[in-house]
PDB file of N, H, CA, C and O in Angstrom:
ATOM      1  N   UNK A   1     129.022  85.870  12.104  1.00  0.00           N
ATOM      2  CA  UNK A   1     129.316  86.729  13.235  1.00  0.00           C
ATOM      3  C   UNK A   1     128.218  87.775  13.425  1.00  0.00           C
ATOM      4  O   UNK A   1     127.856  88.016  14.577  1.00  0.00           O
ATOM      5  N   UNK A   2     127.584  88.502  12.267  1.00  0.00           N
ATOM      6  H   UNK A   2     127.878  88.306  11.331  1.00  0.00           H
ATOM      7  CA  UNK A   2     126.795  89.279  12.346  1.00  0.00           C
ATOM      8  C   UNK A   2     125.055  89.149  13.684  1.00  0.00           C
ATOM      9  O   UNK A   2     124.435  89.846  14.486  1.00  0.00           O
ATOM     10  N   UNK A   3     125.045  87.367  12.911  1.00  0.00           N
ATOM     11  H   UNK A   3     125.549  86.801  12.259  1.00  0.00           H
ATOM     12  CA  UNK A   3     123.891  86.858  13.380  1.00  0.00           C
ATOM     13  C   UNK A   3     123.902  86.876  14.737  1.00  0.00           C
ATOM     14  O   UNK A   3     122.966  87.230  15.453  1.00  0.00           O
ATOM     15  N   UNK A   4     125.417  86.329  15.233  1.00  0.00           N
ATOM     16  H   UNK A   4     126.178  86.041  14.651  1.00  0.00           H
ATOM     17  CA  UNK A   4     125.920  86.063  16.907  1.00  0.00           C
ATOM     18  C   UNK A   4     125.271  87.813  17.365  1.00  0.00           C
ATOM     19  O   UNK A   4     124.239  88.163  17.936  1.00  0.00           O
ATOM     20  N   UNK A   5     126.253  88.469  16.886  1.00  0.00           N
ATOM     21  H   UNK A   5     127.093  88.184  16.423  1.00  0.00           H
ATOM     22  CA  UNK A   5     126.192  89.752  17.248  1.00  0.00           C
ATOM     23  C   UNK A   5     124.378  90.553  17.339  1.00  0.00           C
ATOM     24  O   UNK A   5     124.226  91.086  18.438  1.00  0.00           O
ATOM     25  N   UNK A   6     123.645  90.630  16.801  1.00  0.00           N
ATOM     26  H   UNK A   6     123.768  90.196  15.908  1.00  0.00           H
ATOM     27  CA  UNK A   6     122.357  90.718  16.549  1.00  0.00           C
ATOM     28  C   UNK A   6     121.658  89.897  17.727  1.00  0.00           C
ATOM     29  O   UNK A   6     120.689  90.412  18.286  1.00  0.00           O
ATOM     30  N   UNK A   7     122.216  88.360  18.213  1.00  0.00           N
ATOM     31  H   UNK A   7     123.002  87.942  17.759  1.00  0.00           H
ATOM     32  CA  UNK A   7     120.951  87.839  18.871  1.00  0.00           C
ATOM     33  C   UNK A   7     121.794  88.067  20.583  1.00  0.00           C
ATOM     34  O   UNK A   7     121.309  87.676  21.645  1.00  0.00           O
ATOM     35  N   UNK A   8     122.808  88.618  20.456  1.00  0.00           N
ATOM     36  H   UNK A   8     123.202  88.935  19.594  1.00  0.00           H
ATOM     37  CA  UNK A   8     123.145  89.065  21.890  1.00  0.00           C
ATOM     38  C   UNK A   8     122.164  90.439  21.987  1.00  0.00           C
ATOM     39  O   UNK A   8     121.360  90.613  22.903  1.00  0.00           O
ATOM     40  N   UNK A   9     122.354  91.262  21.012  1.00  0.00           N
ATOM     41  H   UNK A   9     123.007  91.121  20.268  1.00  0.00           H
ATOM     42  CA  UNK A   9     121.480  92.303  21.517  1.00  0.00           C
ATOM     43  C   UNK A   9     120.484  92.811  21.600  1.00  0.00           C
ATOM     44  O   UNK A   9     120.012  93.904  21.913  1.00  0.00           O
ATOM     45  N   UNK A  10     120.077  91.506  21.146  1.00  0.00           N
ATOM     46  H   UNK A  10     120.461  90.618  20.892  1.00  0.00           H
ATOM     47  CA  UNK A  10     118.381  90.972  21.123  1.00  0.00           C
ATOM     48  C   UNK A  10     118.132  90.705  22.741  1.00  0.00           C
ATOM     49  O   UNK A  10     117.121  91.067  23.344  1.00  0.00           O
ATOM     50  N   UNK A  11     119.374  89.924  23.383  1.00  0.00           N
ATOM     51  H   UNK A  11     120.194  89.631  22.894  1.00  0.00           H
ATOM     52  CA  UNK A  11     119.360  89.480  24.585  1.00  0.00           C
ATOM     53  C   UNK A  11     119.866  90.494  25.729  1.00  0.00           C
ATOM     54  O   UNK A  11     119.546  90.395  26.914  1.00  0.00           O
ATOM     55  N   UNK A  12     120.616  91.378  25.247  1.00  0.00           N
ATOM     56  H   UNK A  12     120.876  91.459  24.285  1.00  0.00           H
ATOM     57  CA  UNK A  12     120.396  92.851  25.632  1.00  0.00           C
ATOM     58  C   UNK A  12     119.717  93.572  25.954  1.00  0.00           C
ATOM     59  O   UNK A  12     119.921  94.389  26.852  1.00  0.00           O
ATOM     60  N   UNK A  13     118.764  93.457  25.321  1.00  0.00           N
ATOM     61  H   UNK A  13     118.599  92.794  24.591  1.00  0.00           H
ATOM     62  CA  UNK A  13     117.819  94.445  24.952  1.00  0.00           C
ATOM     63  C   UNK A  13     116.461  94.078  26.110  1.00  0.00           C
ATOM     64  O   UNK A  13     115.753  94.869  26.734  1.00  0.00           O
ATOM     65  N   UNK A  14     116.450  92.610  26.088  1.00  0.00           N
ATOM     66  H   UNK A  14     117.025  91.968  25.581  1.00  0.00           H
ATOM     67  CA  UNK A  14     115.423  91.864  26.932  1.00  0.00           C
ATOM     68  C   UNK A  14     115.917  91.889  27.899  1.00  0.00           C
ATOM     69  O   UNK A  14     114.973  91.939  28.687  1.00  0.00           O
ATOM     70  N   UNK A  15     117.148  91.892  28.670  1.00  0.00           N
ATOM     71  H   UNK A  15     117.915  91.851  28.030  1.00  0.00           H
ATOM     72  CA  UNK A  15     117.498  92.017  30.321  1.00  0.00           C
ATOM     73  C   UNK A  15     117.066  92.719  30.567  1.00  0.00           C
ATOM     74  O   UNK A  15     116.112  92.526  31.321  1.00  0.00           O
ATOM     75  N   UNK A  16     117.459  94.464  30.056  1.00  0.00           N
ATOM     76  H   UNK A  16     118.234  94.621  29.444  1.00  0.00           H
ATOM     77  CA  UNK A  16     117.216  95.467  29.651  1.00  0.00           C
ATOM     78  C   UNK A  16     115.672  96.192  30.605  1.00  0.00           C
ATOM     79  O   UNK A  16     115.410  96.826  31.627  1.00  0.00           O
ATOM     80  N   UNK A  17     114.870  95.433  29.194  1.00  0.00           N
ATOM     81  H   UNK A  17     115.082  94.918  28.364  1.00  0.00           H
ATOM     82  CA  UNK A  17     113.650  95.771  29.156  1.00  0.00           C
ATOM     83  C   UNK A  17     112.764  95.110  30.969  1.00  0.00           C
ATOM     84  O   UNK A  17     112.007  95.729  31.716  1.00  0.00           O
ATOM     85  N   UNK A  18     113.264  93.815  31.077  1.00  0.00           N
ATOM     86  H   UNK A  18     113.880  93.312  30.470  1.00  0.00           H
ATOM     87  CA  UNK A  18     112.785  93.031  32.241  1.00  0.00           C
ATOM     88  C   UNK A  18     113.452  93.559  33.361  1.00  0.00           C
ATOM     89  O   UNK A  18     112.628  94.068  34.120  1.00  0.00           O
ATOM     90  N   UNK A  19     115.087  93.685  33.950  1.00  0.00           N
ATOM     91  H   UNK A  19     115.757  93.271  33.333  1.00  0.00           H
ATOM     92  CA  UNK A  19     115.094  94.778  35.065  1.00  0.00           C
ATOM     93  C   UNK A  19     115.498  96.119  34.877  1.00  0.00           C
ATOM     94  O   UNK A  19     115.452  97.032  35.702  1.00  0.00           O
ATOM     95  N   UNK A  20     115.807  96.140  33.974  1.00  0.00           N
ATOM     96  H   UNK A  20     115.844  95.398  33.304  1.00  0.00           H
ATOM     97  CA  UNK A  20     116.060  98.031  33.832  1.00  0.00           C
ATOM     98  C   UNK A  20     117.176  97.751  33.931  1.00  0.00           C
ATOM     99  O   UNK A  20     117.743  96.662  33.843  1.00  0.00           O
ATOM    100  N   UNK A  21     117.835  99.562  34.278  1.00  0.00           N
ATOM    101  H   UNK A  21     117.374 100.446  34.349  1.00  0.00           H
ATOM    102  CA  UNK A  21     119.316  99.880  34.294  1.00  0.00           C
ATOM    103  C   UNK A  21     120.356  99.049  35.273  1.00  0.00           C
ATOM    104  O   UNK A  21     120.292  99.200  36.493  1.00  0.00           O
ATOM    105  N   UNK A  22     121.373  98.109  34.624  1.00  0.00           N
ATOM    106  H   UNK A  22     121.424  97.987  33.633  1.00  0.00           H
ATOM    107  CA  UNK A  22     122.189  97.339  34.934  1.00  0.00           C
ATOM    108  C   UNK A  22     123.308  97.909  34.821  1.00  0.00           C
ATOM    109  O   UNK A  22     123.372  98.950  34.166  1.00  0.00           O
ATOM    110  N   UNK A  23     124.938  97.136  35.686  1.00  0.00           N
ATOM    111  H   UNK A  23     124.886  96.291  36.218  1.00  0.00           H
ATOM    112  CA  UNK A  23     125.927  97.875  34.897  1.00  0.00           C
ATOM    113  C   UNK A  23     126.480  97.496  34.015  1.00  0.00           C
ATOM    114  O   UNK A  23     125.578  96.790  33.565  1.00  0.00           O
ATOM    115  N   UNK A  24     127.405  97.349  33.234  1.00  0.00           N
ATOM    116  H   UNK A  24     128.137  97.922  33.600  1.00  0.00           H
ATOM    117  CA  UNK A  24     128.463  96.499  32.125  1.00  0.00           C
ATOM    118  C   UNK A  24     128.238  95.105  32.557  1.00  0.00           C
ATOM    119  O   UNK A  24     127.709  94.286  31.804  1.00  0.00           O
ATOM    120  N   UNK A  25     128.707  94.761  33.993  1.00  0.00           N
ATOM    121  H   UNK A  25     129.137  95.425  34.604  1.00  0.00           H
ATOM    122  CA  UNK A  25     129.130  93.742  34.522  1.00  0.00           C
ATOM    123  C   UNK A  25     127.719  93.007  34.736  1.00  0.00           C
ATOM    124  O   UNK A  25     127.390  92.133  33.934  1.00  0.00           O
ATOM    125  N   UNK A  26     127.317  93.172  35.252  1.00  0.00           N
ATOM    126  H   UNK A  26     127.584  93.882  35.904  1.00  0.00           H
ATOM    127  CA  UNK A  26     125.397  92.607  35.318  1.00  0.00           C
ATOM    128  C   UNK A  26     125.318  92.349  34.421  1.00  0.00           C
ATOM    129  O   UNK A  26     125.349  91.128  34.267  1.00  0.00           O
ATOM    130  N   UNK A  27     125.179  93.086  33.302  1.00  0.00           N
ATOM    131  H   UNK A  27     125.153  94.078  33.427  1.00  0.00           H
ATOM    132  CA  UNK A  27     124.573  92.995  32.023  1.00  0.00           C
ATOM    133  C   UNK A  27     125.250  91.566  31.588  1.00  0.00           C
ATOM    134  O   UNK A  27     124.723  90.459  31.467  1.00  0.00           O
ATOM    135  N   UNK A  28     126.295  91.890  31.440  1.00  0.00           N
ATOM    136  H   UNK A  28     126.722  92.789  31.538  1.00  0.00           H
ATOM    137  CA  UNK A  28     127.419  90.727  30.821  1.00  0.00           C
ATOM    138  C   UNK A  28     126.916  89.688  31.470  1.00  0.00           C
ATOM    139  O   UNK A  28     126.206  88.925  30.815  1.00  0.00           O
ATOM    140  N   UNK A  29     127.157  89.400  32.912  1.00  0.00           N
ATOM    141  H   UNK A  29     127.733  90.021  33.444  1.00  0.00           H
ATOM    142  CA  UNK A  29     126.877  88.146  33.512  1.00  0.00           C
ATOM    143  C   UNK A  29     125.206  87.751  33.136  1.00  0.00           C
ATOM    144  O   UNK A  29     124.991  86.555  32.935  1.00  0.00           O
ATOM    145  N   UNK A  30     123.903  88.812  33.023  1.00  0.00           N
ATOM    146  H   UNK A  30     124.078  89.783  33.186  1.00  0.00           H
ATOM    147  CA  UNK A  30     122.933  87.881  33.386  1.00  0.00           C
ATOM    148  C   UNK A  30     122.650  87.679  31.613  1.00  0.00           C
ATOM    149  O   UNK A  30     121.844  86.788  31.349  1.00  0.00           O
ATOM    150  N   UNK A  31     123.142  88.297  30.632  1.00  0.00           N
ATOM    151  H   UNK A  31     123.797  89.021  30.847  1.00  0.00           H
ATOM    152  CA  UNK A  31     122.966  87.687  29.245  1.00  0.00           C
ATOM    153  C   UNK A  31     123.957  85.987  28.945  1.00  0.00           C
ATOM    154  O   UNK A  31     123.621  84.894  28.490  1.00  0.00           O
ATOM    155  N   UNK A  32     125.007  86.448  29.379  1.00  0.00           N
ATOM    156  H   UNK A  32     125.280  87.336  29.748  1.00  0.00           H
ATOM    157  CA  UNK A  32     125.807  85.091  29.158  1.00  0.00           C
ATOM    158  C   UNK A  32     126.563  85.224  28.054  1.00  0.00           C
ATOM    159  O   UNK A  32     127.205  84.332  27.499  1.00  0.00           O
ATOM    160  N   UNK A  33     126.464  86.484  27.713  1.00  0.00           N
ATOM    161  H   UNK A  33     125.943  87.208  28.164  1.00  0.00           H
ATOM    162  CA  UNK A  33     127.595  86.735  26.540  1.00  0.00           C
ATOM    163  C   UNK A  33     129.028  86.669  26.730  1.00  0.00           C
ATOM    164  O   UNK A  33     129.514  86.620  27.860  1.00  0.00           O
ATOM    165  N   UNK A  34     129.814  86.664  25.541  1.00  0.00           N
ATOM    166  H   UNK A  34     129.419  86.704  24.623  1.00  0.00           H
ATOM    167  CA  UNK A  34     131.304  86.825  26.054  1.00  0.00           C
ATOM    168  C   UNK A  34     131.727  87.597  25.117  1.00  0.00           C
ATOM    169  O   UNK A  34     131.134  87.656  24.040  1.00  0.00           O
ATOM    170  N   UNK A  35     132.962  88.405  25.414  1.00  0.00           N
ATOM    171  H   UNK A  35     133.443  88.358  26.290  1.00  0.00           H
ATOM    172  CA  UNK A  35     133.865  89.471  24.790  1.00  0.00           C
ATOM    173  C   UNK A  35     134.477  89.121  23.538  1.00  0.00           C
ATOM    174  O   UNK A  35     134.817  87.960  23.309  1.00  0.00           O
ATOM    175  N   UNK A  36     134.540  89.493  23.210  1.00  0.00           N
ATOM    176  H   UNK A  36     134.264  90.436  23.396  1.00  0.00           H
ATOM    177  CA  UNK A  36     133.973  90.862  22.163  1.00  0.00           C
ATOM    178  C   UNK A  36     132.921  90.920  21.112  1.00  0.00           C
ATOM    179  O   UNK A  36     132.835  91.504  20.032  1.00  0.00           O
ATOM    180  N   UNK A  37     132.203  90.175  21.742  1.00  0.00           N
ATOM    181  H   UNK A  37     132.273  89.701  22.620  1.00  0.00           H
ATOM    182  CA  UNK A  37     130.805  89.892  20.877  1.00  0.00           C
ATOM    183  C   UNK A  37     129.208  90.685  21.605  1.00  0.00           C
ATOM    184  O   UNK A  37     128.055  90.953  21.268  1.00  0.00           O
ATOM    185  N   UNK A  38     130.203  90.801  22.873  1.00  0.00           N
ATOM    186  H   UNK A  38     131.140  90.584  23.147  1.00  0.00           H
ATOM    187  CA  UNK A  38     129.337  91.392  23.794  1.00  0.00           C
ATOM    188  C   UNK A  38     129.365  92.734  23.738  1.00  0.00           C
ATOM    189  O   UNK A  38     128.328  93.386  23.629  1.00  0.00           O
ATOM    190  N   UNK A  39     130.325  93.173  23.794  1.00  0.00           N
ATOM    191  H   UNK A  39     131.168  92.643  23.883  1.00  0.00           H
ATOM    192  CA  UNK A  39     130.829  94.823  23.454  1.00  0.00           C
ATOM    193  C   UNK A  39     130.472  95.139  22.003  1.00  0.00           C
ATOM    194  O   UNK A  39     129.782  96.153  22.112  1.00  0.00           O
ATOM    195  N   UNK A  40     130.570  94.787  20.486  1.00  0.00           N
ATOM    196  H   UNK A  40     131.130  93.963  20.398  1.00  0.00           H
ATOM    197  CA  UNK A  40     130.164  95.007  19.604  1.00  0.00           C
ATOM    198  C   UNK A  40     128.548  95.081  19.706  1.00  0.00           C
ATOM    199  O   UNK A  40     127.911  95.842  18.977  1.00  0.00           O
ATOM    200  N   UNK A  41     127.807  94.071  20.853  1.00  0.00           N
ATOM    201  H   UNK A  41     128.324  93.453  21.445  1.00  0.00           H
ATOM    202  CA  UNK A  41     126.747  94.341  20.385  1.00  0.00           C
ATOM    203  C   UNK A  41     125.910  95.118  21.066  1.00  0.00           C
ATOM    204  O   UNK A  41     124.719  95.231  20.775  1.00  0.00           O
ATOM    205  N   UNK A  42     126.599  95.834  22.224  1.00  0.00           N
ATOM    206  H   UNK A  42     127.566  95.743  22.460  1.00  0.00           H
ATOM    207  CA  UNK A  42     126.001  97.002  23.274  1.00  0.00           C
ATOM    208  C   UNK A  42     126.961  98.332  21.866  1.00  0.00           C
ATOM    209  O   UNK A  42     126.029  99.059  21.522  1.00  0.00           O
ATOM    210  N   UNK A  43     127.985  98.709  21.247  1.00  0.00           N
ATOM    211  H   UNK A  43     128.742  98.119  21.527  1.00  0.00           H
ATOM    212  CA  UNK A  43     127.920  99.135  20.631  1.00  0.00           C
ATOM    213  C   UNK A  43     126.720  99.905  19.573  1.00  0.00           C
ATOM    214  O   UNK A  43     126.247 101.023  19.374  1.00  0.00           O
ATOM    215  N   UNK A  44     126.544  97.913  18.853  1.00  0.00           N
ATOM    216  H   UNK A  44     126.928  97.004  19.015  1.00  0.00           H
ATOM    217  CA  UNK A  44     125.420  98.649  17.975  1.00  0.00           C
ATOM    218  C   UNK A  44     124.321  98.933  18.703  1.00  0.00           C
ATOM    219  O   UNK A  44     123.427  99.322  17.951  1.00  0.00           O
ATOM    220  N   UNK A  45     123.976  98.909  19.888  1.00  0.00           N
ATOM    221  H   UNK A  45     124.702  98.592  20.499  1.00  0.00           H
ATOM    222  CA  UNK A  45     122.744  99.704  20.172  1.00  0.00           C
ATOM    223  C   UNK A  45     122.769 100.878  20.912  1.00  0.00           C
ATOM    224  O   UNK A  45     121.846 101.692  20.901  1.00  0.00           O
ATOM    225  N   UNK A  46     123.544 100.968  21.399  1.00  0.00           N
ATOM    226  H   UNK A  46     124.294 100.307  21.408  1.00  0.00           H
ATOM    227  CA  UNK A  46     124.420 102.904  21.514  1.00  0.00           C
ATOM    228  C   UNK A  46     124.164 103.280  20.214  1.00  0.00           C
ATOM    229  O   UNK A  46     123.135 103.950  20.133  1.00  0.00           O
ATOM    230  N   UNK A  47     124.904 103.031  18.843  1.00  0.00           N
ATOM    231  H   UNK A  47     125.740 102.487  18.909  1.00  0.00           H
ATOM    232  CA  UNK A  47     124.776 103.561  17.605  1.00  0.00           C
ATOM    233  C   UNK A  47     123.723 103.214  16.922  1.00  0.00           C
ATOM    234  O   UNK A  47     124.003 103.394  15.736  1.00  0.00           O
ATOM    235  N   UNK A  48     122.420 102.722  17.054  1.00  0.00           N
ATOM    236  H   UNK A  48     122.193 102.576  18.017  1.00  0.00           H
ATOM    237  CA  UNK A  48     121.296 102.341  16.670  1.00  0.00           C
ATOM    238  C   UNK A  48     120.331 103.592  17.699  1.00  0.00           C
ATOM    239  O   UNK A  48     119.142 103.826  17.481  1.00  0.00           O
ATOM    240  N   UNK A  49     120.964 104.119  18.556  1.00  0.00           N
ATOM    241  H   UNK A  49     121.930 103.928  18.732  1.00  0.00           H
ATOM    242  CA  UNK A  49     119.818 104.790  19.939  1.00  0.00           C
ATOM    243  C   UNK A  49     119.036 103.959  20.922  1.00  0.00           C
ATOM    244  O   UNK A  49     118.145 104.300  21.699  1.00  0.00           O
ATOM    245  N   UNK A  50     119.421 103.141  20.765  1.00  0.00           N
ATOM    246  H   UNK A  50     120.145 102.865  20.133  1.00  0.00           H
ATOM    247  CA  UNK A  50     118.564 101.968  21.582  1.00  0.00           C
ATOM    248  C   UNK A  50     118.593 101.924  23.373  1.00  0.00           C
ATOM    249  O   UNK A  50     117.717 101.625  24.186  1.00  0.00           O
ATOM    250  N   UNK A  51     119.985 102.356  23.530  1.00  0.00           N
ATOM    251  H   UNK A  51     120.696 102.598  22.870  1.00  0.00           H
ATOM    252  CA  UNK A  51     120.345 102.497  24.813  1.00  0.00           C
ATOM    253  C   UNK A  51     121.114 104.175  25.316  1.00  0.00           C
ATOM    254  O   UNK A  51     121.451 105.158  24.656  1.00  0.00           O
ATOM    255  N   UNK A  52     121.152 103.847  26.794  1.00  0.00           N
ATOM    256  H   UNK A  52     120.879 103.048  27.330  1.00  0.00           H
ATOM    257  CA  UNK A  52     121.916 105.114  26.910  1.00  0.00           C
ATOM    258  C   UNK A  52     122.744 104.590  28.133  1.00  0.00           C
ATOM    259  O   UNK A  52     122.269 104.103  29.159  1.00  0.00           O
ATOM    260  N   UNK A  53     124.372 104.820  27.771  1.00  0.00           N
ATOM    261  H   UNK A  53     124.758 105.216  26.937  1.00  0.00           H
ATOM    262  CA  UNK A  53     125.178 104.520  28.818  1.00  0.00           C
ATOM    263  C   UNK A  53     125.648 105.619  29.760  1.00  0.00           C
ATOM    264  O   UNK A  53     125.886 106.772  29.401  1.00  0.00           O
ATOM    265  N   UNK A  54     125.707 105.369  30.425  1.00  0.00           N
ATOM    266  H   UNK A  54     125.513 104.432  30.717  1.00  0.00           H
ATOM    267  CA  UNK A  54     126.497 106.201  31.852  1.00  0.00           C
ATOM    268  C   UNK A  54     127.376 105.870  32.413  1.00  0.00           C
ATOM    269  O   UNK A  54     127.429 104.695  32.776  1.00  0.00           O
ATOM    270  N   UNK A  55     128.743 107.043  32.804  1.00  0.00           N
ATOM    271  H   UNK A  55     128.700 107.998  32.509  1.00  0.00           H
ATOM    272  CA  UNK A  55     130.078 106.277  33.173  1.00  0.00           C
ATOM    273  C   UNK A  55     129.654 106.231  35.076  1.00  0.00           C
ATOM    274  O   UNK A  55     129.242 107.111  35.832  1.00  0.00           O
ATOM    275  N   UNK A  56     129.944 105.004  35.261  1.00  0.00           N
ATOM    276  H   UNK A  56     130.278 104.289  34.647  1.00  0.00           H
ATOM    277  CA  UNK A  56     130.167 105.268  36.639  1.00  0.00           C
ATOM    278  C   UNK A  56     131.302 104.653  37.437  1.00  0.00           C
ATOM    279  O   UNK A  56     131.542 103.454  37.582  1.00  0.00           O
ATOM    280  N   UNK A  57     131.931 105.657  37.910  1.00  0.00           N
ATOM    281  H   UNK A  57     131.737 106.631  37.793  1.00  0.00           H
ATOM    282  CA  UNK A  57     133.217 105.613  38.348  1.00  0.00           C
ATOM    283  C   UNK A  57     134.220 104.474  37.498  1.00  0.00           C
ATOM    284  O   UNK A  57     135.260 105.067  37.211  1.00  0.00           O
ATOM    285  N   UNK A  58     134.250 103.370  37.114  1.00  0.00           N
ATOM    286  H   UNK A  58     133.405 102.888  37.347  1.00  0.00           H
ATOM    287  CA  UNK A  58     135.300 102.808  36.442  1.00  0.00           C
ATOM    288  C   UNK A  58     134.618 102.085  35.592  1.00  0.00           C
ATOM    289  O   UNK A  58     135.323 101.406  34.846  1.00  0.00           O
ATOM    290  N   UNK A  59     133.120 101.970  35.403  1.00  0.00           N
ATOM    291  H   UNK A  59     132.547 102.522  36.009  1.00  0.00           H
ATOM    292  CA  UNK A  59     132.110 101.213  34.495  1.00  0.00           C
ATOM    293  C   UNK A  59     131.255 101.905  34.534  1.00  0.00           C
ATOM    294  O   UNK A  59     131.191 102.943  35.193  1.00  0.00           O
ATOM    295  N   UNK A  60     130.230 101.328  33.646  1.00  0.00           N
ATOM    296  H   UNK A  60     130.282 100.485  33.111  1.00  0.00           H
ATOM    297  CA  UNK A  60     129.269 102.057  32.518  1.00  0.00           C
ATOM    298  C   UNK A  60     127.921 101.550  33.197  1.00  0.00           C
ATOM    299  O   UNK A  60     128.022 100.397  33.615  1.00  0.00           O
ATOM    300  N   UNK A  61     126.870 102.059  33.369  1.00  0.00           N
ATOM    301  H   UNK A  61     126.789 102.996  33.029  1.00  0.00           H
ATOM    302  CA  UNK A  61     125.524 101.633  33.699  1.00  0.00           C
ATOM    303  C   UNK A  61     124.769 101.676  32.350  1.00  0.00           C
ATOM    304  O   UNK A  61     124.826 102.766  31.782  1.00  0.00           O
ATOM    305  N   UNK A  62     124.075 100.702  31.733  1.00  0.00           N
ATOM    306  H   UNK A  62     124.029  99.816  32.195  1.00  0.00           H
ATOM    307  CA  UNK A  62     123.268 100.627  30.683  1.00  0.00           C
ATOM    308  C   UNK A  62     121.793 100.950  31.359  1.00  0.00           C
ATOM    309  O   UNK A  62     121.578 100.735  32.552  1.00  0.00           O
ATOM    310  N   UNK A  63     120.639 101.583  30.305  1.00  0.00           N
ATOM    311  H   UNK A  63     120.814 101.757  29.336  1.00  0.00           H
ATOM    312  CA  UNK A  63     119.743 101.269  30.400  1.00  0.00           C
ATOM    313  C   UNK A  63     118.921 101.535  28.942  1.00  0.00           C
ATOM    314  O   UNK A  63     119.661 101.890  28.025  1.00  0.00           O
ATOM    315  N   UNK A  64     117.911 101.446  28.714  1.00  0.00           N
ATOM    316  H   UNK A  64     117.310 101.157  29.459  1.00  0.00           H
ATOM    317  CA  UNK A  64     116.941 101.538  27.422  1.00  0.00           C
ATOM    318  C   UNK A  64     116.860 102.873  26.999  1.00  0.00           C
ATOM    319  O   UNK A  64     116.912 103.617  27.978  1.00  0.00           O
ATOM    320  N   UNK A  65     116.778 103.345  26.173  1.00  0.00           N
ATOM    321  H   UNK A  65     116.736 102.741  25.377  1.00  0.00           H
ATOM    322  CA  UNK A  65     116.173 104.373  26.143  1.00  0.00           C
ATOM    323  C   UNK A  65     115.198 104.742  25.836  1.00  0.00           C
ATOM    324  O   UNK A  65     114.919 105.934  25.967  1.00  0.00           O
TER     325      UNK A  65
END
């Protein structure tokens, strides 16, 4: 599980980096991840510093930090 978790936010990280700030839902759809593997691994990069989320109105906008 660890490994799963790690190469989503590897794949995170590369949407990320290629268009910038996405929201939850973007993000989710253009990685191809699924729940709750997807959320653990935008987690660890909130708690790593990697990213910075923003609430907007009923979802979250990701981007790099």
């Amino acid at each position: 599980m660890n490994d799963e978790i790690g190469s989503i936010a590897g794949s995170i990280w590369n949407v990320l980096h290629a268009r910038g700030e996405l929201s939850m839902t973007q993000l989710k759809k253009e990685t191809g991840a699924k729940s709750p593997a997807f959320d653990w691994a935008v987690g660890w990069l909130a708690r790593e510093g990697n990213i910075v989320l923003t609430q907007e109105k009923k979802t979250f906008r990701i981007r790099l930090k």
